[in-house]
C-alpha positions as CSV (number, residue, x, y, z in Angstrom):
1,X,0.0,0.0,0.0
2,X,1.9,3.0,-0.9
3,X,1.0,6.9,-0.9
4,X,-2.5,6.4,-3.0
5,X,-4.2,4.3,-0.5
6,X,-5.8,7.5,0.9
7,X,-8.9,7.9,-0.8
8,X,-9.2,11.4,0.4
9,X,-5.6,12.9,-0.1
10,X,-6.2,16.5,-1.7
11,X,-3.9,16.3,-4.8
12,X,-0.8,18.7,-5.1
13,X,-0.6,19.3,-8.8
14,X,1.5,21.7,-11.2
15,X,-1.0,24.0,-11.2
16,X,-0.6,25.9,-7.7
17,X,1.6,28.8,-7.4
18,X,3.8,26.7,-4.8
19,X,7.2,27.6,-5.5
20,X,9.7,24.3,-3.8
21,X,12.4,26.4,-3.9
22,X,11.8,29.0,-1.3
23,X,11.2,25.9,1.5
24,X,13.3,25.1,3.9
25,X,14.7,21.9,4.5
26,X,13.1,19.3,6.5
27,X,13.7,17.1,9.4
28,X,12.4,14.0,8.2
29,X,13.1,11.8,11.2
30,X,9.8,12.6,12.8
31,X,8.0,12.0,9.8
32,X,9.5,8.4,9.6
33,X,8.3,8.3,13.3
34,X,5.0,9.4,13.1
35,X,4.7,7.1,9.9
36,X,6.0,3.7,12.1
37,X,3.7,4.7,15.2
38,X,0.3,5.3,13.0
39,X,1.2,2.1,11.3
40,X,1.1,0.0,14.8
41,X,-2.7,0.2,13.6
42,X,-1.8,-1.5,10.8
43,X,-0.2,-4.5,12.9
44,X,-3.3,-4.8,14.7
45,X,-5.1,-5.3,11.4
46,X,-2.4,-7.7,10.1
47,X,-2.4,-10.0,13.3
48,X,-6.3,-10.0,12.8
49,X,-5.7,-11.1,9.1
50,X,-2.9,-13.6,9.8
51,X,-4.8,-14.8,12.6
52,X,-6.7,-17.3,10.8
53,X,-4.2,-19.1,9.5
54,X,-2.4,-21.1,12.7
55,X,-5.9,-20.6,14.6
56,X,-8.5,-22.5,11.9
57,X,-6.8,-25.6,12.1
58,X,-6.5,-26.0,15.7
59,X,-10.7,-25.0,15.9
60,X,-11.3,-27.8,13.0
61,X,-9.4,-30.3,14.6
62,X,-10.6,-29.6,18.4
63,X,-7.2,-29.8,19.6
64,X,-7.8,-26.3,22.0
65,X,-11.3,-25.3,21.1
66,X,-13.9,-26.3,24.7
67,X,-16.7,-26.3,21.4
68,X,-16.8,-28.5,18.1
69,X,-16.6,-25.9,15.0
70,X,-17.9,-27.5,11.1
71,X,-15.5,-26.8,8.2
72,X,-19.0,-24.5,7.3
73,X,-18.2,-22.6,10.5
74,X,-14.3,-22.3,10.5
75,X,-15.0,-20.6,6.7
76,X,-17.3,-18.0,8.2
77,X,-14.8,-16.8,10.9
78,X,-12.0,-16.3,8.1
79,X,-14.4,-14.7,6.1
80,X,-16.0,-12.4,8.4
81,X,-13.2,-10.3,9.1
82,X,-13.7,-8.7,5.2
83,X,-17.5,-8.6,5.7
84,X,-16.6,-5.8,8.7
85,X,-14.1,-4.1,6.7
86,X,-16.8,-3.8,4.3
87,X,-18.6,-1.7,7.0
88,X,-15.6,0.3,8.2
89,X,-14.4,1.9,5.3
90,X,-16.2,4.5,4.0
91,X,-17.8,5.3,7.8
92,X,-14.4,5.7,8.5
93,X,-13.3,8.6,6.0
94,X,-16.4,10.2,6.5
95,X,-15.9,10.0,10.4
96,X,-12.0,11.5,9.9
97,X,-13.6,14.2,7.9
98,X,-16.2,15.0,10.5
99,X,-13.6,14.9,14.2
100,X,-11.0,14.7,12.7
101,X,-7.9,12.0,11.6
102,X,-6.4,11.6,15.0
103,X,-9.3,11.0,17.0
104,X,-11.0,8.5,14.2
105,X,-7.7,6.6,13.9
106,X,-7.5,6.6,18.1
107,X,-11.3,5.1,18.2
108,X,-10.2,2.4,15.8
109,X,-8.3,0.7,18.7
110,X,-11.7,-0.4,20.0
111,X,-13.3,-2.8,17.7
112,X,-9.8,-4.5,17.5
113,X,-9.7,-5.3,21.7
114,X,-13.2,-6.3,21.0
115,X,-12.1,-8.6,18.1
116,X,-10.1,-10.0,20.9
117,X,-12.3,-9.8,24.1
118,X,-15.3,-11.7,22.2
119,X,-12.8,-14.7,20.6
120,X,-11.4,-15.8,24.1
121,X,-14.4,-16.0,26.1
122,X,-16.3,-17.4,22.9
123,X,-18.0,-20.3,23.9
124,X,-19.5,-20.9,20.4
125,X,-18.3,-20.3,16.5
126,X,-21.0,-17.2,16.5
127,X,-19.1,-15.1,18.9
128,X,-16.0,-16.0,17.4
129,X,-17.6,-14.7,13.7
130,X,-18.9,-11.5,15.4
131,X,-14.9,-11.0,17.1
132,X,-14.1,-10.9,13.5
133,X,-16.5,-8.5,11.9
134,X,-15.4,-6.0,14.7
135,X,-12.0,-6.6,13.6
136,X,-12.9,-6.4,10.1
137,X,-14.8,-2.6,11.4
138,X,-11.4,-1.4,12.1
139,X,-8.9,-3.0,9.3
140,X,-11.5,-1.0,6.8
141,X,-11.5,2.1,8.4
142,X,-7.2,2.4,9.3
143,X,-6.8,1.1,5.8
144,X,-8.8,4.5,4.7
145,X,-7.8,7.0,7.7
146,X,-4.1,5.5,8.1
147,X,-2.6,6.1,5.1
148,X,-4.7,9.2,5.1
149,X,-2.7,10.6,7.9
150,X,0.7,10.0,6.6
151,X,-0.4,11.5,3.2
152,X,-1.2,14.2,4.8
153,X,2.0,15.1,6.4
154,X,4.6,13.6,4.5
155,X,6.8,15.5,2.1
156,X,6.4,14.9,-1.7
157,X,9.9,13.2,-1.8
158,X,9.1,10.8,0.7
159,X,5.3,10.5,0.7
160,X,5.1,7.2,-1.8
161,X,7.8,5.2,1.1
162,X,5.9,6.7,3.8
163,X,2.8,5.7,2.4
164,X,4.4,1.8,1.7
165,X,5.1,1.4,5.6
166,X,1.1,0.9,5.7
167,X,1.5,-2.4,3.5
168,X,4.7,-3.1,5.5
169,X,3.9,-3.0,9.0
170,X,0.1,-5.0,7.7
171,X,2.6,-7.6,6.4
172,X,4.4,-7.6,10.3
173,X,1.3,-8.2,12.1
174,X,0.6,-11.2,9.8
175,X,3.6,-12.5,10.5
176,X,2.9,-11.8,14.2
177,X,0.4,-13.8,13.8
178,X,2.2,-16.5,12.1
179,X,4.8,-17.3,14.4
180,X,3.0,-16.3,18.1
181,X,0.5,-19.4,16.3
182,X,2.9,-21.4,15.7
183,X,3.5,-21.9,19.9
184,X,0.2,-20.8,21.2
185,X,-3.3,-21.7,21.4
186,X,-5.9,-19.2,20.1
187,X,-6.5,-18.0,23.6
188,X,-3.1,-17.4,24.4
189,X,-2.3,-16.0,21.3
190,X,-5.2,-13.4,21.0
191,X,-4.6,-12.0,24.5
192,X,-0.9,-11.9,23.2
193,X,-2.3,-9.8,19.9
194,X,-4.3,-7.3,22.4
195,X,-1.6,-6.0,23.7
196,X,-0.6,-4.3,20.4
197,X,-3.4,-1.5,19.8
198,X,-3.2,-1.3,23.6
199,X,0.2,-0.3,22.7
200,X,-0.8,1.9,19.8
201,X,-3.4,4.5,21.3
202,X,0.0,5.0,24.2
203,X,2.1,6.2,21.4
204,X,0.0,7.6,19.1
205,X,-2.2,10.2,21.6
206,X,0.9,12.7,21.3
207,X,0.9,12.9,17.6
208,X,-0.1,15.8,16.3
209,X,-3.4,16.1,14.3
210,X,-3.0,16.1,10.2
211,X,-2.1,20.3,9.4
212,X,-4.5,19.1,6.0
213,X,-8.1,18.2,8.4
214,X,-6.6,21.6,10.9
215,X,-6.8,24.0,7.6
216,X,-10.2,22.4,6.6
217,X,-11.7,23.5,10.2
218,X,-9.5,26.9,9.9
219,X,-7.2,26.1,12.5
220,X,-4.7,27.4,10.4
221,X,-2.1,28.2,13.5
222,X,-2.2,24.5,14.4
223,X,-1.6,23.6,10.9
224,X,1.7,25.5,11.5
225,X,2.8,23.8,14.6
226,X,1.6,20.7,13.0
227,X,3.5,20.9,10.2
228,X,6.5,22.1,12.1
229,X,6.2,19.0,14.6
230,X,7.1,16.7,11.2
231,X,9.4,19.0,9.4
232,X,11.1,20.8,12.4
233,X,10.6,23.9,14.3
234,X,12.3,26.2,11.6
235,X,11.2,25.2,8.6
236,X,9.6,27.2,6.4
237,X,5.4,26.4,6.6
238,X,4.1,29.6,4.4
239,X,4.4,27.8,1.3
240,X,3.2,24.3,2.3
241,X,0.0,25.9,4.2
242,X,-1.0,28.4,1.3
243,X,-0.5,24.8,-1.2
244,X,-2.9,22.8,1.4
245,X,-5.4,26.4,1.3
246,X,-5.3,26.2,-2.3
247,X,-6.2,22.2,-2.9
248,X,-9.3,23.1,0.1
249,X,-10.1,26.3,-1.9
250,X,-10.2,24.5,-5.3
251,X,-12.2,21.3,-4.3
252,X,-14.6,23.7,-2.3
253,X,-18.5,23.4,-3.3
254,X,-17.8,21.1,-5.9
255,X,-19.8,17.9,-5.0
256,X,-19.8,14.6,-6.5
257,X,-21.5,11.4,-7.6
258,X,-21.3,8.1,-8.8
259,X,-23.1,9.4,-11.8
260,X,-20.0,11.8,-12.5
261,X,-17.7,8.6,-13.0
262,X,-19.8,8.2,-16.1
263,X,-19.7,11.2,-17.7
264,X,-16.3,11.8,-19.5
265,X,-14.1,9.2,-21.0
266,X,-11.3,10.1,-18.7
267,X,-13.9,9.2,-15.5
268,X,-14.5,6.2,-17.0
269,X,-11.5,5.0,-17.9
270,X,-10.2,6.0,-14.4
271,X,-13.2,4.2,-12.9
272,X,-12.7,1.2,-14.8
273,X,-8.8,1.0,-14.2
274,X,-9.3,1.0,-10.7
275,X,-11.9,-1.9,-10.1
276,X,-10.1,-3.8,-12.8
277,X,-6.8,-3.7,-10.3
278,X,-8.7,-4.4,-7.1
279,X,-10.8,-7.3,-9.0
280,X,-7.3,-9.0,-10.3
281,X,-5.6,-8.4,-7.2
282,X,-8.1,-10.5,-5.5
283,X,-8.6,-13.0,-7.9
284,X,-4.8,-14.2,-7.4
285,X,-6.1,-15.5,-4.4
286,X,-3.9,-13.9,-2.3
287,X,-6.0,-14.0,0.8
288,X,-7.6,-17.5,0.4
289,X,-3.3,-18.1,0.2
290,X,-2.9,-15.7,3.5
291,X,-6.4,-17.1,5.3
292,X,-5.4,-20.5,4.7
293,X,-1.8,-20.8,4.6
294,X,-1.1,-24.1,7.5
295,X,-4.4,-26.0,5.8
296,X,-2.5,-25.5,2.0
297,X,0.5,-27.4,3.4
298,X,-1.5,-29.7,5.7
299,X,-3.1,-30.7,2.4
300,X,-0.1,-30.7,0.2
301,X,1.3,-33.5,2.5
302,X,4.6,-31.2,2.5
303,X,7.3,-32.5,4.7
304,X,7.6,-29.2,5.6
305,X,6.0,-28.7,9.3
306,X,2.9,-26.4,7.6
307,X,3.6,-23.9,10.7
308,X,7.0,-23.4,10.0
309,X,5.9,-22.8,5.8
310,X,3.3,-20.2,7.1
311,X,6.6,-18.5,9.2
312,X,8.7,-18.6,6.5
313,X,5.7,-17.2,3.9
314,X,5.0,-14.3,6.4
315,X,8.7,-13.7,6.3
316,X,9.2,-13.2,2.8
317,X,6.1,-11.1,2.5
318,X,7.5,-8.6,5.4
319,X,10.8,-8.9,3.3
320,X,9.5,-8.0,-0.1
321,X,7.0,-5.5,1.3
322,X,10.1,-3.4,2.3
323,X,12.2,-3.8,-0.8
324,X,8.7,-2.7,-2.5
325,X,8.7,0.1,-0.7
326,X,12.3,1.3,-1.5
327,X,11.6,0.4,-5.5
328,X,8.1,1.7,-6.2
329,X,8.9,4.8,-7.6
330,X,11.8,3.3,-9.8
331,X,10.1,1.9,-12.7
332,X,6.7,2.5,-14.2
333,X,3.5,1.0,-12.6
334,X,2.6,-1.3,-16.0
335,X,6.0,-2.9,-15.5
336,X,5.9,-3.7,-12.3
337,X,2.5,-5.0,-12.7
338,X,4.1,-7.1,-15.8
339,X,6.7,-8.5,-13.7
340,X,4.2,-9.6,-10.9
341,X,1.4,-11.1,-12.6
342,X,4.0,-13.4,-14.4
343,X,5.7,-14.4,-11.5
344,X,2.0,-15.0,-10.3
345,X,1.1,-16.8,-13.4
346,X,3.8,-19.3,-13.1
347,X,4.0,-20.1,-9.3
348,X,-0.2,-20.5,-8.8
349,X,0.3,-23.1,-12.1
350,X,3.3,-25.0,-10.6
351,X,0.8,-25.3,-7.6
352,X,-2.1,-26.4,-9.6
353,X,0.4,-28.9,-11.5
354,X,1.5,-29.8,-7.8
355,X,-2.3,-30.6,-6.8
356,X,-3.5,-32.2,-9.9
357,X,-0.6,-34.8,-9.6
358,X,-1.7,-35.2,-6.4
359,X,-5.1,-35.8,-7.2
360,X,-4.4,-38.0,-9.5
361,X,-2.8,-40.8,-6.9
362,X,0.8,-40.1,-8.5
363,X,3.5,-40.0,-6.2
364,X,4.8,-36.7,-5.5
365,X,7.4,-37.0,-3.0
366,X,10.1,-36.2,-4.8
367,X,8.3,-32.5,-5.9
368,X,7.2,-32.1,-2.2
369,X,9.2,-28.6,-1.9
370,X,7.0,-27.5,-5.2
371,X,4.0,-26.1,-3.0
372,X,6.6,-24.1,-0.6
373,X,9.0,-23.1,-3.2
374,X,5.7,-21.7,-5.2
375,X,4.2,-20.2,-2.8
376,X,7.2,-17.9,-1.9
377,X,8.1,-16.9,-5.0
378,X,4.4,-16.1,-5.3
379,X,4.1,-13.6,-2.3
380,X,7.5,-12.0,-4.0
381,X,5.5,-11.5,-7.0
382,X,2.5,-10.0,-5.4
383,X,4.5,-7.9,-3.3
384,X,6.3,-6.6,-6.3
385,X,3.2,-5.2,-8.1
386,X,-0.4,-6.2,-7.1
387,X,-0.2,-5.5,-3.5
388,X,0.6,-1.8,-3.9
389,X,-0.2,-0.7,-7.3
390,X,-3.7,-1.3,-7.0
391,X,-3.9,1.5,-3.8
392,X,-1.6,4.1,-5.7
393,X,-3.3,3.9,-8.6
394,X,-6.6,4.5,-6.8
395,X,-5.7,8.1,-6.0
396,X,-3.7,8.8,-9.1
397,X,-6.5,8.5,-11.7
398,X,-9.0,11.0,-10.1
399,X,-9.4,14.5,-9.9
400,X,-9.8,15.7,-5.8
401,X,-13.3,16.3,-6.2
402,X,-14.3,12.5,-7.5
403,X,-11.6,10.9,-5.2
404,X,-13.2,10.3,-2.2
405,X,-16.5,8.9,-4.0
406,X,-14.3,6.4,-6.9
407,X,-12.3,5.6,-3.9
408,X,-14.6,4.4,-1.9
409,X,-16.5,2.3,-4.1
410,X,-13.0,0.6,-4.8
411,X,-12.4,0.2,-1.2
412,X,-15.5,-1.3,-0.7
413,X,-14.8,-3.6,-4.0
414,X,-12.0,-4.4,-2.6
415,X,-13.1,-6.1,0.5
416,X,-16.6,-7.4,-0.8
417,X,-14.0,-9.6,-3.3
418,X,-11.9,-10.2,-0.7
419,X,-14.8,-11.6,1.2
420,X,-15.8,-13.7,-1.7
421,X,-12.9,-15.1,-2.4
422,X,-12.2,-16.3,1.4
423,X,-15.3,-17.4,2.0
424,X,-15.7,-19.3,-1.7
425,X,-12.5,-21.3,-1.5
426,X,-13.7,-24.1,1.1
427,X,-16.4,-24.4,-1.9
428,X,-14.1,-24.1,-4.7
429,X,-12.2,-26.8,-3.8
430,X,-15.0,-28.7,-3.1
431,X,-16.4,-28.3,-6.6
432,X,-12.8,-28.3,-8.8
433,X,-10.3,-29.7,-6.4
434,X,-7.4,-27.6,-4.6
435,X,-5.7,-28.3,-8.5
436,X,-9.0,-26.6,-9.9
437,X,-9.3,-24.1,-7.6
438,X,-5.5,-22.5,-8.5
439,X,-5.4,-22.8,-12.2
440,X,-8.5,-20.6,-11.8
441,X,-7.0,-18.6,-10.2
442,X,-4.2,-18.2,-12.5
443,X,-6.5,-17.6,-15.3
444,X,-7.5,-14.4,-13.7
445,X,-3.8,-13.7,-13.2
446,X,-3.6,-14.0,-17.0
447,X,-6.9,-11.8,-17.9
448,X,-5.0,-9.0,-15.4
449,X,-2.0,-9.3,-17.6
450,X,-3.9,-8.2,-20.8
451,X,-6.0,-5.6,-18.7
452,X,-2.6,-4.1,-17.9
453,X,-1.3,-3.5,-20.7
454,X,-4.8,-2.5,-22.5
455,X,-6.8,-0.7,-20.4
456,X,-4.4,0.8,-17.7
457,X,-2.4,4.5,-18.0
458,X,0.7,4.9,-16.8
459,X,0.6,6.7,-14.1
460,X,4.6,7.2,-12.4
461,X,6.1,10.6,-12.9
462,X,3.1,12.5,-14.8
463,X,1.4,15.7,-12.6
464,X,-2.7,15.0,-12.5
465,X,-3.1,16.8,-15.2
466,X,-1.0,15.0,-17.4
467,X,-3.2,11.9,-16.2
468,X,-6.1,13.3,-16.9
469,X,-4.8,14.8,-20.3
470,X,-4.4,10.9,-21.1
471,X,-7.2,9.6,-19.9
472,X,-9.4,12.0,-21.9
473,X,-6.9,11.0,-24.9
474,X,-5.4,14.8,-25.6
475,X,-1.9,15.6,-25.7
476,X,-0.3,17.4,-23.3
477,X,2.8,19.7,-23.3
478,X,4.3,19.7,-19.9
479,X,5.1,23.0,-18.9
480,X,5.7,22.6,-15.2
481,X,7.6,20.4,-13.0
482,X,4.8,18.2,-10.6
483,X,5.6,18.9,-6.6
């Protein structure tokens, strides 16, 4: 998740009178620090989606739950996490634009100990699948307001690796998750996982608000102490707080719709672009891989202990998640894409060959480290292009005034396909086979190559005008360098 992820960023463009050169340096070792402490909410939410995976097969088996729980049950509780997210999200921009970013992304630390409180005195699967529709409540929402925040007080320069921690620090928590499992029963491990946005709300209650929601509410002297808290006490905040006036003063009165994502052929190229990415993203089965991680190895047969593959998967996805973020802006978007839906393509049909062999009563000892090696080199893939792109391009294509509504619809996407693809892949099996089930998804892999390279702009180093100039198909001359 890089700098796009926030649906609700006002967009610096060429256009402003903003002059870079008369700013002062900045201290950006508070801005790296406010980034890391905001993005302890994004651990919580990555232990509650890596939770599933060590937890499911302990509940299934009985081996430390006092209640019997049905495969039907144990596929509702991993699924119900996306169905609260699907709740959270747009409540929670709208709630950061009504009190504020600080005290919606404070609030958020609620649902989560919830989450927690209702899954270790559950004394049936329903309390466990309402644990996880709180959870879900708050993953939406930080994944709106979180990277939100950072947007809105990083520097240019630094704003698209600020704005990556998000997917970095989600990728920590599921790891969390992954290895506290691996030694703990689900009790144990989700009073361990409480502890974490207990931890949060301590650190991030002396963080400033965001100087972006201060100017909106014409606290424009906070803005400047704001401001200053990230970039230091001398630097230079005239310029940045006339910029931020200008986006407010430019988006003001001008109201939007769904209907206005219809209207030009930029809109609905931009509209189209976006859902396209969130569909493929979720179709690579990337969280039926995440949700489900110990039962793909339990039913490989690897002699791998399927714990220790989860450990090592969550490893390499913390791992790539970083070198994402330290790469993104060093190639286009379509290439990266390129490179990680064929990495994709490859690993989920070397785990389809895996399975169909399998099915097929031939003896697959000797490929055995096929599923693992796969599956690795499949999270380096995603990381690489489709775990990101999709959330920068999502506020890259609109103009300020139809961000927050194409946004949210693509948030909301995003999670309602995340939902169906969890909850469908107990059933997908079922119906195709675990063979079936991952050539399918690597035909959607495939389709999101060709959307890529048809249907998709590219985005990396053009102002939003430029965008917008090729959306619409016109030419544009660029006359300006973009801030």
């Amino acid at each position: 998740m890089a700098e796009s992820l926030n649906p609700m960023l006002p967009t610096v463009n060429s256009g402003s009178s903003y002059n870079p050169t008369t700013v002062s340096k900045a201290t950006r070792g508070p801005q790296y620090l406010g980034a890391i402490i905001v993005c302890l909410a994004a651990v919580s939410a990555g232990t509650a989606i890596g939770w599933s995976a060590p937890v499911i097969p302990q509940l299934e088996n009985g081996t430390t739950a006092p209640f019997p729980v049905t495969k039907s049950e144990s596929s509702w509780i991993g699924a119900f996490l996306p169905v609260g997210a699907l709740f959270g999200a747009i409540p929670g921009g709208i709630l950061a634009d009504k009190v504020g970013r600080k005290l919606t992304i404070l609030s958020l630390a609620g649902p989560f100990l919830i989450n927690w409180g209702l899954i270790v005195i559950a004394n049936s699967a329903t309390l466990m699948i309402v644990g996880r529709f709180f959870a879900g409540l708050s993953t939406g929402a930080i994944c709106v307001t979180g990277s939100m925040y950072i947007g809105e007080f990083a520097e240019t320069e630094i704003r698209g690796v600020l704005g990556s921690y998000f997917q970095l620090f989600l990728c920590v928590g599921i790891l969390i998750s992954f290895v506290l499992g691996a030694f703990l029963d689900y009790v144990q491990l989700s009073l361990t996982l409480a502890v974490i946005p207990i931890i949060f709300v301590i650190t991030f209650k002396f963080m400033p608000e965001s100087p972006v929601y201060l100017m909106t509410i014409g606290k424009r002297t906070e803005a400047e102490d704001a401001i200053r808290w990230f970039r230091g006490k001398n630097y230079n905040v005239t310029p940045v707080i006339e910029e931020i006036q200008h986006t407010i003063d430019a988006t003001a009165g001008k109201e939007s719709s769904v209907a206005d994502l219809f209207k030009t052929r930029g809109n609905l190229r931009a509209f189209i672009s976006s859902l396209g990415l969130m569909l493929f993203q979720q179709f690579s089965g990337i969280n039926a891989v995440i949700f489900y991680t110990v039962t793909i190895f339990e039913l490989a047969g690897s002699s791998l202990n399927p714990k220790v593959a989860a450990i090592l998967i969550g490893s390499i996805q913390v791992v790539m998640a970083y070198i994402a973020a330290t790469i993104i802006d060093k190639a286009g978007r379509k290439i990266f894409l390129s490179l990680s839906g064929g990495i994709m393509f490859i690993c989920l049909g070397g785990i389809g060959f895996f399975f169909q062999q399998k099915e097929s009563d031939v003896d697959v000892s000797n490929i055995g480290w096929l599923p693992l090696s796969c599956l690795l080199l499949y999270i380096v893939g995603f990381c690489l292009g489709y775990g990101p792109i999709p959330w920068m391009i999502m506020g890259e294509l609109f103009t300020p005034e139809l961000k927050g509504v194409a946004s949210g619809i693509a948030v909301l996407t995003n999670w309602f396909l995340t939902f169906v693809v969890t909850k469908s892949f107990d059933g997908m099996v079922a119906a195709f086979g675990i063979s079936g089930t991952f050539f399918t998804f690597m035909a959607f892999v495939f389709a999101g190559l060709v959307f890529v390279q048809v249907v998709l702009p590219e985005t990396r180093g053009k102002s939003l005008q430029e965008i917008q100039d090729e959306l619409n198909g016109r030419k544009h001359i660029r006359k300006s360098a973009n801030i």
